[in-house]
N, C-alpha and C positions, 0 to 999 in steps of 0.2 A: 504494500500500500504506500501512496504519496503523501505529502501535508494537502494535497492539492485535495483529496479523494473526501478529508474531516475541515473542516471550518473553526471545530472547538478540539481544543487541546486544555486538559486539564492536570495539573503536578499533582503527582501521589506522591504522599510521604511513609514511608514506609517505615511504621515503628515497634519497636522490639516486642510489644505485644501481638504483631501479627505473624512473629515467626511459629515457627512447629518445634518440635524435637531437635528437627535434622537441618535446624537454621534456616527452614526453606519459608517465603510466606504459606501460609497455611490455605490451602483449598478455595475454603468460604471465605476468607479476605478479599479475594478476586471480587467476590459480587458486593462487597463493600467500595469496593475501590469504583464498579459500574457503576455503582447507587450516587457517591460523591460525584462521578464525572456527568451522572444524565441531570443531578440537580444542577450542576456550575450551566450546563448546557439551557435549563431550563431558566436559569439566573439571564444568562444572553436575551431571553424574550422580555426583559422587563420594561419596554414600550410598549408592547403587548397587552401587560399587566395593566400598565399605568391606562392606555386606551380603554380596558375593562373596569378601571374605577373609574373613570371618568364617563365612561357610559356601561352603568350598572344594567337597562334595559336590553345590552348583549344579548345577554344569557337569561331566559326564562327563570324567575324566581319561584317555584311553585311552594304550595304549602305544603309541609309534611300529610299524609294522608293514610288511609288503613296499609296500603303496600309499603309504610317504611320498612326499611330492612334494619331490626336492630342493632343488626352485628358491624355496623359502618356509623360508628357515633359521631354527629357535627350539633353542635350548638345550635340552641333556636335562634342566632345572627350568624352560624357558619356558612360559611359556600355551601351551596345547592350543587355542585357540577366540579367535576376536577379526575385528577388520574389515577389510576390501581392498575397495579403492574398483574397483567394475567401471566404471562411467561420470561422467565430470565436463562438465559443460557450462556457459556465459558466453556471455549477449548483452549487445552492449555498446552503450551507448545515449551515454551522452556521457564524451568523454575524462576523464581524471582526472590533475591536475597538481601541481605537490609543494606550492604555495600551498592547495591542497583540503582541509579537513577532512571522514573520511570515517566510515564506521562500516558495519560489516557486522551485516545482523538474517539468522541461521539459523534453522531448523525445522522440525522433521520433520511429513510432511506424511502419508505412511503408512510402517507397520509389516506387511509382510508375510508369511510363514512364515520365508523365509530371507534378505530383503532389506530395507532400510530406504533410503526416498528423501528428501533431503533439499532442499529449499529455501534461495537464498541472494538478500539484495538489500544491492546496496553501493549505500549513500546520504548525502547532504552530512549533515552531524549538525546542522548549526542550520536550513536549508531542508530538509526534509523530500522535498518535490515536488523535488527535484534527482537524480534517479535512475539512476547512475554505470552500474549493471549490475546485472546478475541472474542467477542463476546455477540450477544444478539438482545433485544428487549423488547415484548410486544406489549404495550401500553393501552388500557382502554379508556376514552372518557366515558366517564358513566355519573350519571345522576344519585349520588349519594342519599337520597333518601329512600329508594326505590333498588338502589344497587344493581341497576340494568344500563346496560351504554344507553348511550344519548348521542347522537352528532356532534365529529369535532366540530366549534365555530370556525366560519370562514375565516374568520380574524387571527385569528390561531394560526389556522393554517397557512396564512398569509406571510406568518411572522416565520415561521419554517423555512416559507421557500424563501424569505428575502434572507437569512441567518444561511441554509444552504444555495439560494443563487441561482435555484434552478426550480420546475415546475413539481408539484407534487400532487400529480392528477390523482382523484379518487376511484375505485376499481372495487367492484362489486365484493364482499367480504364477509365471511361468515365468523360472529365473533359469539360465545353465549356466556 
């Protein structure tokens, strides 16, 4: 992969808690280090954000109703609408040691009605070609009271392709 290929590159700091036994970082740290790199990624959209406080009428406010799903708790003033990670995935190609400097490049790769997948590659930051793992993230918006996708907003999706640079047509998709 290029820098040309990520838009967002985020510094992992690798700290002696996340090693193993055998000094290696440890497994599940990997999907810590995704989790840090797709928030820094989501931090990028915060015109996005600011355009969604500034027009609250975005995004449908609906009232809690008998379909809340308990098990997703928001405040009677929390967001109505936002992201739950349905799938995460990590192949892992060479160990990663606390001596490593590393850097994670995110990017969304499609934008679909009610899902967004994202891309992850943890790589040495001065060797480029040293490519630690890789990852994948399929993301759903869904309506937090109800716990069912909802349609990304166009606005959203907007902020995507101008962060990636290029279009991210929607394509039919089966999400549950």
């Amino acid at each position: 992969m290029s820098v040309e290929t990520y838009h967002c590159w985020y510094p992992v700091q690798i700290r002696f808690r996340d090693l193993d036994p055998l000094a290696h970082v440890n497994n599940t740290v990997y999907f810590v280090y995704l989790e840090e790199a797709r928030s820094f990624y989501f931090d990028q959209l915060a015109p996005w954000r600011k355009q969604q406080a500034e027009e609250p009428d975005q995004l449908p406010q609906e009232e809690p109703t008998e379909d809340h799903n308990p098990r997703i708790q928001t405040g009677p003033r929390g967001h109505h609408y936002g992201i739950l990670v349905k799938e995460a995935t990590c192949t892992y190609h060479i160990p990663l040691v606390r001596s490593d400097r590393a850097e994670v490049g995110v990017r969304v790769t499609r934008v679909g009605t009610t899902s967004i997948i994202m891309e992850h590659e943890i790589r040495d930051t001065t060797d480029h070609s040293r490519i630690f793992a890789t990852g994948r993230s399929i993301l759903v918006w869904c309506n937090y009271h109800t716990g069912r996708p909802h349609p990304v907003p166009a606005t959203m999706r907007a902020a995507f392709e101008q962060l990636e640079q290029r279009s991210l047509s929607a394509a039919p998709e089966h999400v549950s």
